[in-house]
N, C-alpha and C positions, 0 to 999 in steps of 0.2 A: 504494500500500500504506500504510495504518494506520502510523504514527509508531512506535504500540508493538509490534509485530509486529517493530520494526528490533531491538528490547532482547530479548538471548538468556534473559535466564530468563523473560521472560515466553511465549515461543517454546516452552522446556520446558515448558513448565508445560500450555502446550496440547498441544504433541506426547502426554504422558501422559495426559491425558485422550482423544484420539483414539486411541491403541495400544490402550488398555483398553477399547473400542469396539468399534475394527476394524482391526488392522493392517495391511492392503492398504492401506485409508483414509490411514493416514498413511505410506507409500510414495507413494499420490497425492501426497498433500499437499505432501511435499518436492521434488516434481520440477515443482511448479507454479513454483517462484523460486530462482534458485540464492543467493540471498538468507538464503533458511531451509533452505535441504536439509543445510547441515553439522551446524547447530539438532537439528533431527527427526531426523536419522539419527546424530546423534551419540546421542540419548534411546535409540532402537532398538536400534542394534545395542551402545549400551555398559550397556542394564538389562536388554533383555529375547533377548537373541542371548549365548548362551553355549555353543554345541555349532561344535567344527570343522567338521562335515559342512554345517551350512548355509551356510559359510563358505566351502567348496568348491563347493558348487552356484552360485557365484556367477561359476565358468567358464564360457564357453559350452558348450553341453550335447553337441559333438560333442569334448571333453578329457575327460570323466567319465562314469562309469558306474558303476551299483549292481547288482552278481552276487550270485547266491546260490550258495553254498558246497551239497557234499555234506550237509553235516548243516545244512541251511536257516536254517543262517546267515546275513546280508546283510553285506553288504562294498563300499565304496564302494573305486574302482581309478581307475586314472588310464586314459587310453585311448592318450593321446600326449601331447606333453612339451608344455605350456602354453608360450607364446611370452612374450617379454618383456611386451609391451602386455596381453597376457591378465596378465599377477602384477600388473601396472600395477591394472590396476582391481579386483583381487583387497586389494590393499594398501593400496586406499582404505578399503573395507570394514575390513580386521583393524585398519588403525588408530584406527578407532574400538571396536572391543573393550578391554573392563576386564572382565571374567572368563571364564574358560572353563571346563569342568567334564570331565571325560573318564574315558568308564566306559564298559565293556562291557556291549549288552543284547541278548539275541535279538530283541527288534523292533525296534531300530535299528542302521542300518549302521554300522559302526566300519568306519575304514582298515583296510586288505588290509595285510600286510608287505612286499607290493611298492609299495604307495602311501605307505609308514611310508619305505623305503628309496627312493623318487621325492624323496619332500619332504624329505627330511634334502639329497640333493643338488641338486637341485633351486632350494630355496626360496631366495630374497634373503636379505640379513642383517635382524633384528628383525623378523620374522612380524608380529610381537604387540608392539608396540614401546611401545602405552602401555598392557599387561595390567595390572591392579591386583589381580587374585585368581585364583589357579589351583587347581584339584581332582582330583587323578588318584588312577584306580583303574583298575589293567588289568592287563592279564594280564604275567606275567613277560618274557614276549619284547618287550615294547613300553617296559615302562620305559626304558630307555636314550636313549627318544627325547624325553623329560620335557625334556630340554637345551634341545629347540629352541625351549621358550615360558618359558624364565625368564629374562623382563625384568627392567632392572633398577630400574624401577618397580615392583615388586611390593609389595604392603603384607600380604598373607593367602596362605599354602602350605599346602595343605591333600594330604597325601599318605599312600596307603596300600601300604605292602609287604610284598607277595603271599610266599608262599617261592618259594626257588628262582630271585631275582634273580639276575642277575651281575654280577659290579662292582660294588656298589652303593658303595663306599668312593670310587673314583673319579668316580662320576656326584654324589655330595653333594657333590665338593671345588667342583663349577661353582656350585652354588646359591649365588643371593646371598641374602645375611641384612641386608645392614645394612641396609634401609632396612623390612623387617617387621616390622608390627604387629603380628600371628595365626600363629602357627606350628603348625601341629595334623601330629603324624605316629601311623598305626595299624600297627603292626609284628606282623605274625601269620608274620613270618619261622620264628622262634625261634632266627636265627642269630647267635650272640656277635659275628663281626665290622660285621653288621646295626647292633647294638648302640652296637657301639664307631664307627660311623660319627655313628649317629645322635647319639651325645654328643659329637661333634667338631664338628658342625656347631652342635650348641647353644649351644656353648662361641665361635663368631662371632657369636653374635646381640650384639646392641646396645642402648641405653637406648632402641630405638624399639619395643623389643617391649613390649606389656602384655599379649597370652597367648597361653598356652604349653599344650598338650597332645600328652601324646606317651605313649603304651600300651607303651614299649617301656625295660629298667632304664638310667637312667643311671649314667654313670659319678660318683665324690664328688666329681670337679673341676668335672663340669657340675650336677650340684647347687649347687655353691656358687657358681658363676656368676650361677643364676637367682633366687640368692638376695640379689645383689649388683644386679638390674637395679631401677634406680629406678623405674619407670614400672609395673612389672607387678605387673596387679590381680587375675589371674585363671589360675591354674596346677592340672593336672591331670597329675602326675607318678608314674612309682614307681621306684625304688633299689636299686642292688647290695645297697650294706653301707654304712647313714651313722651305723653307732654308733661309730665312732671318729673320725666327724669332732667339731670343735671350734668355737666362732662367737671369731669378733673381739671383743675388750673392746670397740675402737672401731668395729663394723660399724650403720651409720643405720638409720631404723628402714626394714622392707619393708612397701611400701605396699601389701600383699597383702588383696585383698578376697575370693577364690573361690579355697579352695585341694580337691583330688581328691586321693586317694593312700593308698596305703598303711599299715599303721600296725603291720609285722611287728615283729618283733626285739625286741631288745634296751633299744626308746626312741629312736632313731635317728631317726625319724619325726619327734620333738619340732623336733628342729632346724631343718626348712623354718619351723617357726612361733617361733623365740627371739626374733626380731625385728619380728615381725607385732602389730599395735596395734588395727587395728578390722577385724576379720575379720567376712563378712558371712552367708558359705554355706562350709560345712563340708559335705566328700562322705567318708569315711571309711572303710574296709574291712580283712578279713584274709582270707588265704587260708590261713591257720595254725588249729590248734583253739584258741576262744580259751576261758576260761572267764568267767561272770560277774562274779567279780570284778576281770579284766583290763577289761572294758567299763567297770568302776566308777574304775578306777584313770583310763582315758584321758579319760571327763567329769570325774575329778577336777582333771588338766593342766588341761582347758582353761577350768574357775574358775579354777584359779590363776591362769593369762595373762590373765583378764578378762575371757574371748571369752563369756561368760554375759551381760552386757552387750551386747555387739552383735551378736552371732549369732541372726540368722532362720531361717534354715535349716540344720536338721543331720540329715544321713543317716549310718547307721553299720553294715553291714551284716557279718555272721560266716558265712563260711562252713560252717562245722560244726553240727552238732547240741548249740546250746548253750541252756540254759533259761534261759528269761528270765522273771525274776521280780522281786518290787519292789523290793528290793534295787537292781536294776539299775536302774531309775525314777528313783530317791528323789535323784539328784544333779544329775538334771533339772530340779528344783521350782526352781531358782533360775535356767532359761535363763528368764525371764518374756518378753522379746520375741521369741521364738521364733513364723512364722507356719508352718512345716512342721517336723514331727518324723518320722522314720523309724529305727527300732529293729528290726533283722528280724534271725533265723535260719533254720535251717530245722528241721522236724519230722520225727522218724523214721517208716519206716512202721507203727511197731505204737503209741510213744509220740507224744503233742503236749507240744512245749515249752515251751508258751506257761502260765506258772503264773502269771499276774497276778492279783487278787482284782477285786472290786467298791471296796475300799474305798483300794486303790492307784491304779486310775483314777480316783477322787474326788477323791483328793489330785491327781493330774496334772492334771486339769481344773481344778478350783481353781487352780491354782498358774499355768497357762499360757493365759490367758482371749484372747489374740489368735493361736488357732490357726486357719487355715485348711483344713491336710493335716493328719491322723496315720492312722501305718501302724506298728502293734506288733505283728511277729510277722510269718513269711512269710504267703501268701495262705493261710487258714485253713483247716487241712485236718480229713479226714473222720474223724482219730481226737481230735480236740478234744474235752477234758472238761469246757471250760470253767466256770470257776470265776469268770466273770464273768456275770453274768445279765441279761437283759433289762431286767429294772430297774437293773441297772449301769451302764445307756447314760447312764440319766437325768441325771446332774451333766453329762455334755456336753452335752444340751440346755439345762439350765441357765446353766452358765459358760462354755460357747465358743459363741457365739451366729453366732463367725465364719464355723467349721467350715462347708466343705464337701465336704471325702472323708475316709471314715474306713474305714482296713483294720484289724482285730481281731478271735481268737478271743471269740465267748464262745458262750451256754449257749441255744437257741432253746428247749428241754423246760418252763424252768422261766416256767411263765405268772403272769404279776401277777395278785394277787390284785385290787386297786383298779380293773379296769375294770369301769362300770357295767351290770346285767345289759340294760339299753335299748338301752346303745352300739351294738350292731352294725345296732340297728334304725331308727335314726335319724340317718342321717350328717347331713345339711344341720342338723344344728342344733349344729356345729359351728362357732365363731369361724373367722374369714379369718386366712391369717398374719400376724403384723406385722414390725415391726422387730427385737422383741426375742424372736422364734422363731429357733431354732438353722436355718441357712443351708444343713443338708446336704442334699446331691443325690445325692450315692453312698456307697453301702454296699456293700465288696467283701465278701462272703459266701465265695467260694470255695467249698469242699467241706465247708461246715460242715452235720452232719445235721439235723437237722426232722423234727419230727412230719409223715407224711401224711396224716393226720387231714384234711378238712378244716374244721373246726372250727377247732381249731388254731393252723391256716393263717391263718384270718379273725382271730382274735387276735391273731395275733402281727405280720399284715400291719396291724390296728387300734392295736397298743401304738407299733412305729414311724410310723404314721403322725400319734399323737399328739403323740410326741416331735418327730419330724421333718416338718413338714408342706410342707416343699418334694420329698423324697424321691423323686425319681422314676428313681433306677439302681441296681436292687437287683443287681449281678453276682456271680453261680456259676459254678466253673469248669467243672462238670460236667455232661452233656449230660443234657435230659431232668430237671432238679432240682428239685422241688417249692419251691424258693424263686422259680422261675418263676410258679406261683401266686399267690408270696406278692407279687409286682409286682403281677399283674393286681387283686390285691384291694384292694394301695394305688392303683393305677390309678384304681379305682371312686370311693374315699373320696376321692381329689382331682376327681373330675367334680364330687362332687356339695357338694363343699366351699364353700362362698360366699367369692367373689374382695371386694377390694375395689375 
């Protein structure tokens, strides 16, 4: 054997390339040398093996069995109790596992609850002994079993609770935290003691965590935990009640780069960010009615903390039916390196809230020339009066040359007067795009009306097509929408467009 075949990462390195091939292929491959099979089957089953069930078929096949349930469910069961030497070569396999994932599907077998109650007693100590990422999703009867794969290696807990758990307080006291990177919990419980578990468990994490997501309110004491973790870059939280909590004279700064969360109350919300210095993605929301001047007030915060300066991405989303108008813009003009913007409400079904002009997006485009996304307004619905026009797009073709998706009410009726009576007759004698043509590809249209004209149609699929000459995802939400034409028609003018 080759010298270098003896050195494991070059071992990896080929293993990866053979799985991504053919996986049998490198199951051959490792049983050619016991030399390289710890190599290759450590690649296997620790990147691309994440499901218990294949982990159990690694019994001989007269221990296991896959039944189908009354309601043609599949269910993997045990047939008869595995011998020592059967867990023996079962335990070669799991110790090379570093993630496992566990969800329930109608087309894949999940454990039976007599094979969930086989394996609890049953199994050796450390199943999974060098897991490094665990994900579970299942049904309320099974949680409790979540126990038997939390090593204490773990670095990523990724967990979702169902209602209807039991115990869930005693079953978090097992989890180990100290030594997790990622901690993500989805709590669609809605149970307070759910709650109070989950923020007890938060409140053990340690300076190894850098993020943190959890859907479910913490308590003020875990708030201020995670606000005290030196390393974490990346938090996606929401809160009882943090307007009466207070910061430290002396609390360092939080190295918080990606903060998600809420932004109800009283101001409360400020507090996750007193100590934050170069914030990078802002996700923001309420679930309260807010009014526009409150959206004005909380871009006003976040000039003052400076995060206008480093914030790239900022989403800010309103529950309620609140009008967004320039007003609401106008505090924006100063995030300049911002490459995604999202500003959205929703629309009632008789009014659209969306009151932006022509001459407020001019100023936004002007003012934010390294955008990639913007999304002003929920998906553009079918009572839109738009008060932005067609030729309102224009300064985004102009000034964001970056731009490639852009979701926005405005006005498809009102046709440019400036295209030439020849244009439609003459595409190929159209310039190729270049560098400094605006870079969009999609245009969410949503329910926004149009002429069925189609004349029109050719216009208006001709006006975009001039502006935007990579354009090719015009999306409607509405079945059967004559903006379906207005594709086919940019479709055309890009066939016959000359590439370079």
């Amino acid at each position: 054997m080759h010298p270098c075949l003896l050195l494991d990462d070059i071992l990896r390195l080929v293993a990866v390339e053979i799985i991504n091939l053919e996986r049998p292929s490198a199951v051959s491959f490792a049983c050619t040398c016991r030399a390289i099979e710890a190599s290759v089957m450590g690649v296997l089953w620790g990147s691309y093996q994440n499901d218990l069930i294949n982990l159990f078929r690694c019994f001989p096949s007269e221990v296991w069995e896959i039944r189908e349930s009354d309601s043609s469910k599949l269910y993997f069961d045990f047939k008869r109790h595995p011998s020592p030497p059967e867990w023996e070569r079962v335990n070669r396999y799991a110790s090379w596992m570093r993630t496992l994932i566990i969800y329930e599907d109608s087309t894949c077998p999940s454990p039976s609850s007599r094979a969930w109650r086989e394996l609890r007693a049953l199994r050796p100590a450390d199943l999974l002994p060098n897991l490094r990422s665990l994900e579970w999703y299942s049904a309320a009867d099974t949680f409790v079993y979540i126990n038997l794969f939390l090593s204490p290696r773990l670095t990523s807990l990724n967990v979702h609770v169902v209602p209807d758990v039991p115990n869930v307080g005693p079953i978090l006291d097992f989890f180990p935290v100290e030594t997790l990177e990622e901690l993500r919990f989805q709590d669609s419980s809605g149970d307070r003691a759910v709650q109070d578990a989950i923020s007890k468990l938060v409140l053990k994490t340690t300076a190894a965590l850098r993020s943190i997501v959890v859907s479910s309110d913490l308590s003020d004491a875990a708030i201020q935990h995670v606000t005290r973790l030196p390393n974490l870059s990346d938090a996606s939280v929401t809160f009882a009640n943090l307007d009466r909590l207070s910061v430290s004279p002396d609390a360092g700064t939080f190295p918080l780069r990606t903060l998600e969360t809420r932004v109800d109350g009283a101001g409360g919300w400020k507090y996750l960010l007193h100590n934050v210095k170069n914030l990078d993605s802002a996700v923001l929301f309420s679930s309260t009615v807010f009014q526009p001047e409150e959206i004005v007030a909380v871009f006003g915060f976040l000039i003052d903390k400076g995060f206008h300066q480093t914030l790239r991405r900022l989403f800010f989303a309103v529950q309620n039916q609140c009008d967004l108008t320039p007003q609401v813009l106008a505090p924006l003009h100063k995030f300049e390196s911002l490459t995604t913007l999202s500003v959205t409400s929703f629309c009632g079904p008789i009014q659209c809230k969306s009151r932006l002009t022509n001459e407020a997006l001019a100023q936004l485009a002007e003012a934010l020339p390294q955008l990639v996304k913007l999304f002003l307004g929920a998906a553009p619905c079918a009572t839109s009066t738009g008060e932005i026009t067609l030729a309102g797009l224009r300064p985004l073709s102009t000034h964001c040359i970056h731009l490639e998706t852009l979701q926005i009410h405005f006005s498809a009726f009102d046709i440019p007067s400036d295209i030439p009576d020849d244009a439609l007759s003459s595409p190929s004698d159209q310039e190729p795009p270049g560098p400094n043509h605006c870079h969009l590809s999609q245009l969410v249209v949503g329910a926004l009306p149009v002429s069925t004209s189609e004349n029109s149609l050719l216009i208006v699929a001709y006006f975009l097509h001039q502006l935007f000459p990579r354009l090719s995802d015009v999306v409607p939400t509405v079945p059967n929408s004559p903006w379906k034409r207005v594709q086919e028609h940019i479709n055309t003018f890009q066939k016959y467009r000359p590439k370079k």
